[in-house]
C-alpha positions as a Markdown table, in Angstrom:
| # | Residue | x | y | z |
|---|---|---|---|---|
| 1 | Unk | 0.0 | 0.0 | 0.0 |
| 2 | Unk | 3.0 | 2.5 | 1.0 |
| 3 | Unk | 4.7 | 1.6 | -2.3 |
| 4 | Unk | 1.3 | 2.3 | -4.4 |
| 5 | Unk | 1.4 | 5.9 | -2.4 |
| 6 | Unk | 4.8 | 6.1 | -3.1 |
| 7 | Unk | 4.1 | 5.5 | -7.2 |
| 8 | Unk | 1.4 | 7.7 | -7.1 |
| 9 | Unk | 3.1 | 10.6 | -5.8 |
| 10 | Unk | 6.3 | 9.9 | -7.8 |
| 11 | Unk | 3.9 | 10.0 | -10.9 |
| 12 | Unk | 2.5 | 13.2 | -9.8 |
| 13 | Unk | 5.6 | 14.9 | -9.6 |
| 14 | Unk | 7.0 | 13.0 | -13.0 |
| 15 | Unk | 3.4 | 14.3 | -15.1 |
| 16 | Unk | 3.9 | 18.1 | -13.0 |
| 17 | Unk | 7.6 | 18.2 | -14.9 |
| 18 | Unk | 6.7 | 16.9 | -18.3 |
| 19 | Unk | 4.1 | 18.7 | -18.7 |
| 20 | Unk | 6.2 | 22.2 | -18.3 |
| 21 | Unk | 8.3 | 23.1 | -21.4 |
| 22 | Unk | 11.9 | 21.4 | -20.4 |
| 23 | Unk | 13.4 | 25.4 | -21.7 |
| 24 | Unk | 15.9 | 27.0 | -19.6 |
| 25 | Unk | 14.0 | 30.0 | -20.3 |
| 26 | Unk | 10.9 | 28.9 | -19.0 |
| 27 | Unk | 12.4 | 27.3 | -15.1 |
| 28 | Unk | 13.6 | 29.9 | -12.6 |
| 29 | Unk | 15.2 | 28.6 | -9.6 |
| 30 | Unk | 14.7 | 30.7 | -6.0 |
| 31 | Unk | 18.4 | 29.4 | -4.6 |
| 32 | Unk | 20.6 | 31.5 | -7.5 |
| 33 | Unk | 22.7 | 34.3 | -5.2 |
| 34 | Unk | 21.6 | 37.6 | -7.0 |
| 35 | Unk | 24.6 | 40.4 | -6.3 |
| 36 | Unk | 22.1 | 42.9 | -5.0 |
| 37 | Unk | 21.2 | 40.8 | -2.0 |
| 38 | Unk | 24.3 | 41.5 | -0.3 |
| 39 | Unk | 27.7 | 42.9 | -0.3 |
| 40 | Unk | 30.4 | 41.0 | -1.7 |
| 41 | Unk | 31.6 | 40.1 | 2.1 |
| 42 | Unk | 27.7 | 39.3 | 3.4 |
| 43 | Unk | 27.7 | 36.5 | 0.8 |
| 44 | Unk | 31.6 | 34.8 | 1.1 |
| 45 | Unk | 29.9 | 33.6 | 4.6 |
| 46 | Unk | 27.9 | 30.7 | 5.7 |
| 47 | Unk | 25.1 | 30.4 | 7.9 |
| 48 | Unk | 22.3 | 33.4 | 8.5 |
| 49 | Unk | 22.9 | 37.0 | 7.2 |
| 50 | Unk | 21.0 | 40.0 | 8.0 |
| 51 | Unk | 20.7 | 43.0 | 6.0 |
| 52 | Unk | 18.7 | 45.6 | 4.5 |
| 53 | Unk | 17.2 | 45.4 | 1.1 |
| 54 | Unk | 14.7 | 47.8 | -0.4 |
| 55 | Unk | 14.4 | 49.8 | 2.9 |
| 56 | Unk | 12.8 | 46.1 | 4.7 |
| 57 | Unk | 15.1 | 43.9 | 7.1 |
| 58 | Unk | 15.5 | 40.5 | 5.4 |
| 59 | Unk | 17.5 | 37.5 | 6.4 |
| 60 | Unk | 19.6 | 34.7 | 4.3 |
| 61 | Unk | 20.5 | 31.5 | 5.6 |
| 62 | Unk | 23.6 | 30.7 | 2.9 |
| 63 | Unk | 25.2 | 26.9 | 2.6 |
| 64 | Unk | 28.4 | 25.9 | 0.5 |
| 65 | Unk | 27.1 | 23.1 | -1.8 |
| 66 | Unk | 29.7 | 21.5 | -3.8 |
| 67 | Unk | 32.0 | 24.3 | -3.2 |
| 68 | Unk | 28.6 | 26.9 | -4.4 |
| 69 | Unk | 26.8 | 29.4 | -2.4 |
| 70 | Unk | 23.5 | 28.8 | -2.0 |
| 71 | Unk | 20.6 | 30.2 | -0.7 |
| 72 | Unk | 19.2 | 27.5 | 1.3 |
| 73 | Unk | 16.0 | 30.2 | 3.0 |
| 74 | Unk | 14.9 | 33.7 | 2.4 |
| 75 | Unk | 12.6 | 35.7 | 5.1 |
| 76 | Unk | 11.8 | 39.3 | 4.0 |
| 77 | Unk | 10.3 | 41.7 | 6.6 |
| 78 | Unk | 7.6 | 44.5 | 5.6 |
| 79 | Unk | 7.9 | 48.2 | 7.2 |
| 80 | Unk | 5.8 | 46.5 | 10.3 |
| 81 | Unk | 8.8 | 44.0 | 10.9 |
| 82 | Unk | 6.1 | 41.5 | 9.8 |
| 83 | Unk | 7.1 | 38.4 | 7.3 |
| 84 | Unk | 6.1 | 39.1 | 4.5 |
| 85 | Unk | 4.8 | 35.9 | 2.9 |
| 86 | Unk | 4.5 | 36.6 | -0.6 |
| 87 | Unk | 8.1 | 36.9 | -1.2 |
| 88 | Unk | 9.7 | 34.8 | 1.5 |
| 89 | Unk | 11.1 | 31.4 | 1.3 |
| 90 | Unk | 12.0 | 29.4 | 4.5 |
| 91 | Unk | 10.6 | 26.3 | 6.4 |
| 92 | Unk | 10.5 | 24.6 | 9.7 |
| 93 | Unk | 11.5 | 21.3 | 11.3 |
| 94 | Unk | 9.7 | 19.3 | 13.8 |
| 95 | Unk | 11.7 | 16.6 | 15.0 |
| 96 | Unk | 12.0 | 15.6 | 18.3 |
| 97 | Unk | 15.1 | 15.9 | 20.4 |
| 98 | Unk | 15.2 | 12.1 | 22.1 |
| 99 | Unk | 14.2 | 9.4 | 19.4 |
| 100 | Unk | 13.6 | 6.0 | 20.3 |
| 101 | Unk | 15.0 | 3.1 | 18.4 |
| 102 | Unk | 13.3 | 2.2 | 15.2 |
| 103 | Unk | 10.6 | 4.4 | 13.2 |
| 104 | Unk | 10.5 | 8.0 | 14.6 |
| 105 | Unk | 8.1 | 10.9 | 12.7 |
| 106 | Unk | 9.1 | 14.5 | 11.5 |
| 107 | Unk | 7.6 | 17.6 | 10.4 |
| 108 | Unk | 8.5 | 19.8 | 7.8 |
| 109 | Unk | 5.9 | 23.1 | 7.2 |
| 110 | Unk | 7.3 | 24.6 | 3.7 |
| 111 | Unk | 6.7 | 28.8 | 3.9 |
| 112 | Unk | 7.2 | 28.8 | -0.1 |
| 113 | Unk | 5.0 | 29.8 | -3.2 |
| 114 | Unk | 2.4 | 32.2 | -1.0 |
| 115 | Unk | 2.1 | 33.5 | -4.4 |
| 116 | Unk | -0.9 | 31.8 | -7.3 |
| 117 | Unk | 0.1 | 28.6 | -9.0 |
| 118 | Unk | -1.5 | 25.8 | -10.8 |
| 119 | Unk | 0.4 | 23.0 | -9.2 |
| 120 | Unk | 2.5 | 22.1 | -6.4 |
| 121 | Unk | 4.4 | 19.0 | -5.4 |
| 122 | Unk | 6.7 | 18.7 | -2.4 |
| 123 | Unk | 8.7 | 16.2 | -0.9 |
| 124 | Unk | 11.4 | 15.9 | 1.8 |
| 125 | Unk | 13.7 | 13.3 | 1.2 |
| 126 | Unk | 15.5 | 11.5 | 4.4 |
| 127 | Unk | 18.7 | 9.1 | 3.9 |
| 128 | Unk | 17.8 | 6.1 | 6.5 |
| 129 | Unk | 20.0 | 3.2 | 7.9 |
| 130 | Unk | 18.3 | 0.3 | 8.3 |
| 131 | Unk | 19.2 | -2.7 | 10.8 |
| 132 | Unk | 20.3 | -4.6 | 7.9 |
| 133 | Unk | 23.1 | -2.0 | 7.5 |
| 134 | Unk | 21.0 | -0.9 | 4.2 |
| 135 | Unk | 21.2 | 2.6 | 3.3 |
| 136 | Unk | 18.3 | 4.1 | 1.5 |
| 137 | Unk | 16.9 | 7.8 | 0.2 |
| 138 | Unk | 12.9 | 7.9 | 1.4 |
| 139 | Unk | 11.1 | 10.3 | 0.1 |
| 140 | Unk | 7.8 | 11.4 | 1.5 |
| 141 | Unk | 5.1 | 13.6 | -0.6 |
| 142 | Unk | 2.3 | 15.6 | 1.4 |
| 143 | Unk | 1.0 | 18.6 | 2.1 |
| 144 | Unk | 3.5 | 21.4 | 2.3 |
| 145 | Unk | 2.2 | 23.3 | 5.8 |
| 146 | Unk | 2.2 | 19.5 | 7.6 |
| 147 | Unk | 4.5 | 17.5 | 5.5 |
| 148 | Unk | 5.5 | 14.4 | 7.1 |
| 149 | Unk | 9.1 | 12.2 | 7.3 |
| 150 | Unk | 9.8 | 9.4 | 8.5 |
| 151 | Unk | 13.0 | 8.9 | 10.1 |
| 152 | Unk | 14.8 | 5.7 | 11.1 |
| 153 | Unk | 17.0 | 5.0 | 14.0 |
| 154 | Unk | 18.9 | 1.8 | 13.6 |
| 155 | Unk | 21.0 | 2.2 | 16.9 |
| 156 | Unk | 21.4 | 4.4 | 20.1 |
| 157 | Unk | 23.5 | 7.9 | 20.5 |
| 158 | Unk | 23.8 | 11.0 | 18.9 |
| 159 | Unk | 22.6 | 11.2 | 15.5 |
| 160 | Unk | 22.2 | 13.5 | 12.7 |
| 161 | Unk | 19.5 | 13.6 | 10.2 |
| 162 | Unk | 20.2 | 14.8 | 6.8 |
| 163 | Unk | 17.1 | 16.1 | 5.1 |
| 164 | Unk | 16.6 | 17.7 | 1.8 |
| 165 | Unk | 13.0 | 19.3 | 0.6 |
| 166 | Unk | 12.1 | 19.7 | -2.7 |
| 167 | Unk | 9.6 | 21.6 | -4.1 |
| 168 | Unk | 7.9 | 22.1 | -7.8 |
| 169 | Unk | 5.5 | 25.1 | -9.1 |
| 170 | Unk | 3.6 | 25.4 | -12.0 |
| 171 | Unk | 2.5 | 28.7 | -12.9 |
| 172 | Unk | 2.0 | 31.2 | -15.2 |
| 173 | Unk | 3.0 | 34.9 | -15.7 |
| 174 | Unk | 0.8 | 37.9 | -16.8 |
| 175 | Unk | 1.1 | 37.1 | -20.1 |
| 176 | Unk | -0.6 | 33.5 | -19.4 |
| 177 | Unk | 3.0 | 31.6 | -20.7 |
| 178 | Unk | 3.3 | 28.2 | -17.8 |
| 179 | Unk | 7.1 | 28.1 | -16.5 |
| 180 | Unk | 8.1 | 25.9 | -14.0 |
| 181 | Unk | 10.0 | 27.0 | -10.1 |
| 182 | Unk | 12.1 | 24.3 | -8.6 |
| 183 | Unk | 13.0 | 25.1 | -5.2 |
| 184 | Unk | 15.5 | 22.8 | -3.4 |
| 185 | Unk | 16.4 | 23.3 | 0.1 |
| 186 | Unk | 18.6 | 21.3 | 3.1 |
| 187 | Unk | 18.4 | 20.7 | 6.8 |
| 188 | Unk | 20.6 | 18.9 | 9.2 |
| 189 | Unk | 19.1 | 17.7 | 12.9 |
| 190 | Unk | 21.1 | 16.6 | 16.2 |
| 191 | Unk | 19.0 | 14.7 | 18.2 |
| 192 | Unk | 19.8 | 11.7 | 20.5 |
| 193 | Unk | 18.3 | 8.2 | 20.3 |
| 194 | Unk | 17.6 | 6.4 | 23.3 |
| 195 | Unk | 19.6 | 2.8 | 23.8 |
Protein backbone atom coordinates (compact mmCIF):
# COMPACT_ATOMS: atom_id res chain seq x y z
CA UNK A 1 0.00 0.00 0.00
CA UNK A 2 2.95 2.49 1.00
CA UNK A 3 4.69 1.59 -2.33
CA UNK A 4 1.31 2.31 -4.36
CA UNK A 5 1.37 5.88 -2.42
CA UNK A 6 4.84 6.11 -3.09
CA UNK A 7 4.11 5.47 -7.17
CA UNK A 8 1.37 7.74 -7.09
CA UNK A 9 3.08 10.56 -5.81
CA UNK A 10 6.28 9.86 -7.85
CA UNK A 11 3.89 9.97 -10.92
CA UNK A 12 2.48 13.20 -9.82
CA UNK A 13 5.58 14.86 -9.56
CA UNK A 14 6.99 13.01 -13.05
CA UNK A 15 3.44 14.26 -15.09
CA UNK A 16 3.89 18.06 -13.01
CA UNK A 17 7.57 18.20 -14.90
CA UNK A 18 6.69 16.88 -18.26
CA UNK A 19 4.06 18.73 -18.65
CA UNK A 20 6.17 22.16 -18.29
CA UNK A 21 8.28 23.13 -21.39
CA UNK A 22 11.90 21.44 -20.44
CA UNK A 23 13.37 25.44 -21.71
CA UNK A 24 15.92 26.99 -19.57
CA UNK A 25 13.96 29.98 -20.27
CA UNK A 26 10.92 28.90 -18.96
CA UNK A 27 12.36 27.30 -15.12
CA UNK A 28 13.58 29.91 -12.56
CA UNK A 29 15.22 28.58 -9.63
CA UNK A 30 14.67 30.72 -6.05
CA UNK A 31 18.35 29.42 -4.56
CA UNK A 32 20.58 31.51 -7.51
CA UNK A 33 22.67 34.29 -5.16
CA UNK A 34 21.63 37.64 -7.02
CA UNK A 35 24.56 40.39 -6.28
CA UNK A 36 22.12 42.94 -5.01
CA UNK A 37 21.18 40.81 -1.98
CA UNK A 38 24.29 41.48 -0.28
CA UNK A 39 27.69 42.91 -0.30
CA UNK A 40 30.36 41.00 -1.65
CA UNK A 41 31.62 40.11 2.07
CA UNK A 42 27.72 39.30 3.44
CA UNK A 43 27.69 36.51 0.77
CA UNK A 44 31.58 34.85 1.13
CA UNK A 45 29.91 33.64 4.64
CA UNK A 46 27.85 30.68 5.71
CA UNK A 47 25.07 30.36 7.89
CA UNK A 48 22.35 33.37 8.51
CA UNK A 49 22.92 37.03 7.17
CA UNK A 50 20.99 40.01 8.04
CA UNK A 51 20.70 43.02 5.98
CA UNK A 52 18.66 45.63 4.52
CA UNK A 53 17.16 45.36 1.12
CA UNK A 54 14.71 47.76 -0.41
CA UNK A 55 14.44 49.82 2.87
CA UNK A 56 12.80 46.11 4.71
CA UNK A 57 15.07 43.90 7.06
CA UNK A 58 15.51 40.54 5.36
CA UNK A 59 17.49 37.49 6.36
CA UNK A 60 19.57 34.67 4.33
CA UNK A 61 20.55 31.54 5.59
CA UNK A 62 23.63 30.70 2.85
CA UNK A 63 25.22 26.91 2.59
CA UNK A 64 28.39 25.92 0.48
CA UNK A 65 27.09 23.07 -1.82
CA UNK A 66 29.70 21.46 -3.80
CA UNK A 67 32.03 24.30 -3.21
CA UNK A 68 28.63 26.90 -4.37
CA UNK A 69 26.81 29.40 -2.37
CA UNK A 70 23.47 28.84 -2.03
CA UNK A 71 20.61 30.17 -0.68
CA UNK A 72 19.18 27.55 1.31
CA UNK A 73 16.03 30.15 2.96
CA UNK A 74 14.91 33.68 2.43
CA UNK A 75 12.57 35.65 5.07
CA UNK A 76 11.81 39.27 4.01
CA UNK A 77 10.25 41.66 6.62
CA UNK A 78 7.62 44.51 5.58
CA UNK A 79 7.90 48.24 7.15
CA UNK A 80 5.82 46.53 10.33
CA UNK A 81 8.79 44.03 10.86
CA UNK A 82 6.13 41.54 9.75
CA UNK A 83 7.13 38.43 7.34
CA UNK A 84 6.10 39.09 4.46
CA UNK A 85 4.81 35.95 2.94
CA UNK A 86 4.49 36.57 -0.56
CA UNK A 87 8.07 36.91 -1.24
CA UNK A 88 9.67 34.85 1.50
CA UNK A 89 11.14 31.38 1.27
CA UNK A 90 11.99 29.39 4.50
CA UNK A 91 10.58 26.29 6.40
CA UNK A 92 10.50 24.61 9.73
CA UNK A 93 11.46 21.26 11.32
CA UNK A 94 9.72 19.33 13.85
CA UNK A 95 11.68 16.57 15.00
CA UNK A 96 12.00 15.58 18.30
CA UNK A 97 15.08 15.91 20.41
CA UNK A 98 15.20 12.08 22.14
CA UNK A 99 14.25 9.39 19.36
CA UNK A 100 13.58 6.02 20.34
CA UNK A 101 14.95 3.13 18.42
CA UNK A 102 13.28 2.19 15.24
CA UNK A 103 10.65 4.42 13.21
CA UNK A 104 10.46 8.04 14.57
CA UNK A 105 8.07 10.86 12.67
CA UNK A 106 9.05 14.52 11.54
CA UNK A 107 7.56 17.61 10.43
CA UNK A 108 8.45 19.85 7.84
CA UNK A 109 5.88 23.10 7.22
CA UNK A 110 7.28 24.63 3.73
CA UNK A 111 6.65 28.76 3.92
CA UNK A 112 7.22 28.83 -0.09
CA UNK A 113 5.04 29.82 -3.21
CA UNK A 114 2.44 32.25 -0.98
CA UNK A 115 2.06 33.52 -4.35
CA UNK A 116 -0.92 31.82 -7.29
CA UNK A 117 0.10 28.62 -9.02
CA UNK A 118 -1.52 25.79 -10.84
CA UNK A 119 0.38 23.03 -9.17
CA UNK A 120 2.54 22.14 -6.40
CA UNK A 121 4.38 19.01 -5.37
CA UNK A 122 6.70 18.68 -2.40
CA UNK A 123 8.72 16.16 -0.87
CA UNK A 124 11.38 15.89 1.84
CA UNK A 125 13.69 13.28 1.24
CA UNK A 126 15.55 11.45 4.36
CA UNK A 127 18.68 9.07 3.94
CA UNK A 128 17.78 6.13 6.47
CA UNK A 129 20.03 3.20 7.93
CA UNK A 130 18.31 0.29 8.27
CA UNK A 131 19.18 -2.68 10.83
CA UNK A 132 20.28 -4.61 7.93
CA UNK A 133 23.14 -1.96 7.46
CA UNK A 134 21.04 -0.91 4.22
CA UNK A 135 21.16 2.61 3.28
CA UNK A 136 18.28 4.12 1.47
CA UNK A 137 16.91 7.80 0.18
CA UNK A 138 12.89 7.86 1.36
CA UNK A 139 11.13 10.31 0.07
CA UNK A 140 7.85 11.39 1.51
CA UNK A 141 5.14 13.62 -0.58
CA UNK A 142 2.32 15.61 1.41
CA UNK A 143 0.96 18.63 2.12
CA UNK A 144 3.48 21.36 2.28
CA UNK A 145 2.17 23.33 5.82
CA UNK A 146 2.21 19.53 7.62
CA UNK A 147 4.53 17.47 5.54
CA UNK A 148 5.47 14.42 7.07
CA UNK A 149 9.07 12.19 7.27
CA UNK A 150 9.81 9.37 8.49
CA UNK A 151 13.00 8.86 10.15
CA UNK A 152 14.79 5.74 11.10
CA UNK A 153 17.04 4.97 13.98
CA UNK A 154 18.93 1.84 13.56
CA UNK A 155 21.03 2.18 16.91
CA UNK A 156 21.44 4.40 20.05
CA UNK A 157 23.46 7.95 20.46
CA UNK A 158 23.77 10.98 18.91
CA UNK A 159 22.62 11.23 15.52
CA UNK A 160 22.23 13.46 12.68
CA UNK A 161 19.48 13.58 10.21
CA UNK A 162 20.16 14.75 6.78
CA UNK A 163 17.05 16.11 5.11
CA UNK A 164 16.58 17.66 1.79
CA UNK A 165 13.01 19.25 0.60
CA UNK A 166 12.10 19.74 -2.73
CA UNK A 167 9.62 21.55 -4.11
CA UNK A 168 7.95 22.08 -7.76
CA UNK A 169 5.50 25.13 -9.10
CA UNK A 170 3.65 25.36 -12.01
CA UNK A 171 2.47 28.74 -12.86
CA UNK A 172 2.00 31.23 -15.23
CA UNK A 173 3.04 34.91 -15.65
CA UNK A 174 0.85 37.92 -16.80
CA UNK A 175 1.14 37.14 -20.09
CA UNK A 176 -0.61 33.52 -19.38
CA UNK A 177 3.01 31.58 -20.71
CA UNK A 178 3.28 28.22 -17.79
CA UNK A 179 7.09 28.06 -16.50
CA UNK A 180 8.11 25.95 -13.98
CA UNK A 181 9.98 27.02 -10.11
CA UNK A 182 12.07 24.34 -8.59
CA UNK A 183 13.04 25.13 -5.20
CA UNK A 184 15.48 22.83 -3.40
CA UNK A 185 16.44 23.26 0.11
CA UNK A 186 18.62 21.32 3.13
CA UNK A 187 18.45 20.75 6.81
CA UNK A 188 20.57 18.89 9.24
CA UNK A 189 19.05 17.66 12.90
CA UNK A 190 21.11 16.59 16.16
CA UNK A 191 19.00 14.73 18.24
CA UNK A 192 19.80 11.69 20.52
CA UNK A 193 18.33 8.20 20.31
CA UNK A 194 17.64 6.40 23.27
CA UNK A 195 19.57 2.78 23.84
Amino acid sequence: MFRKFLFGCSLLVLLVQVSCKEDQSDQKSENELEPKTASTTDILKEGWQEFQENGNRTKIEILNISDSLFVNQKIIFDNKDQIDSINSKFFTIKVPDTLTQGPNKGIAELYTFNKPFESRASSVIIENKYPDGSIVKDTFFGNPENLEFGIYASEGGDKQIKGEISEILLAKDEEGNGYKIKVTSFFTEHVYVKE
